[in-house]
N, C-alpha and C positions, 0 to 999 in steps of 0.2 A: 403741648404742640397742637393739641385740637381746637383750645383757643384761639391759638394762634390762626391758625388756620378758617376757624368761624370766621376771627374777625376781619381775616383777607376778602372772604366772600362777600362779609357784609360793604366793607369799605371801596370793591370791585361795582359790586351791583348800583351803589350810589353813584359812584362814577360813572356809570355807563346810563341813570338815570338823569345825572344834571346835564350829561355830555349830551342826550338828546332831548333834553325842554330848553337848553340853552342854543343847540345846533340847528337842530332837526333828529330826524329820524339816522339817515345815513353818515351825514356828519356826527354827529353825536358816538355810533357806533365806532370811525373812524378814528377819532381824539381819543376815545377809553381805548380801543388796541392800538394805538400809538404810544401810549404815555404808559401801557402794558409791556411792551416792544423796549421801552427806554429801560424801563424797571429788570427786564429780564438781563437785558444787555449790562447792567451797571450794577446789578445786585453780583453776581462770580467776584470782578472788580475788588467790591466794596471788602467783599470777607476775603478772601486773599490780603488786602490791607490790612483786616481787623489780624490776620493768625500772625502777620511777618511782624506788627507792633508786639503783642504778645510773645512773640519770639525771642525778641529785644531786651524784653524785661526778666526772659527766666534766664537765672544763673547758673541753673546745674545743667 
C-alpha cells in the first residue's frame, strides 16, 4: 500500500506540473483538481462494481 500510495503522489505532482507548463499557473492548478474531483467521484463507483462482479462468481 505505501507503494501504492508513492506512486499516487508521484503521478499527482506530474499532473499538476504538466497541467501548469501546459495551462498556466492557475489553470494548470484548476485541470489537476478537476480531473482529482472526477477520480474521487468515480473511484467509490468503480469498486462497488469490482465487489458486486466478485460476488457473482463465489458459489458458497
Amino acid at each position: 500500500a505505501s507503494r501504492l500510495r508513492l506512486l499516487a503522489w508521484a503521478l499527482a505532482s506530474a499532473a499538476l506540473a504538466s497541467g501548469v507548463a501546459a495551462l498556466g499557473v492557475w489553470a494548470g492548478i484548476f485541470a489537476a483538481l478537476s480531473a482529482f474531483m472526477l477520480g474521487a467521484v468515480l473511484l467509490p463507483y468503480l469498486d462497488a462494481w469490482r465487489q458486486l462482479r466478485r460476488e457473482r462468481g463465489h458459489v458458497g
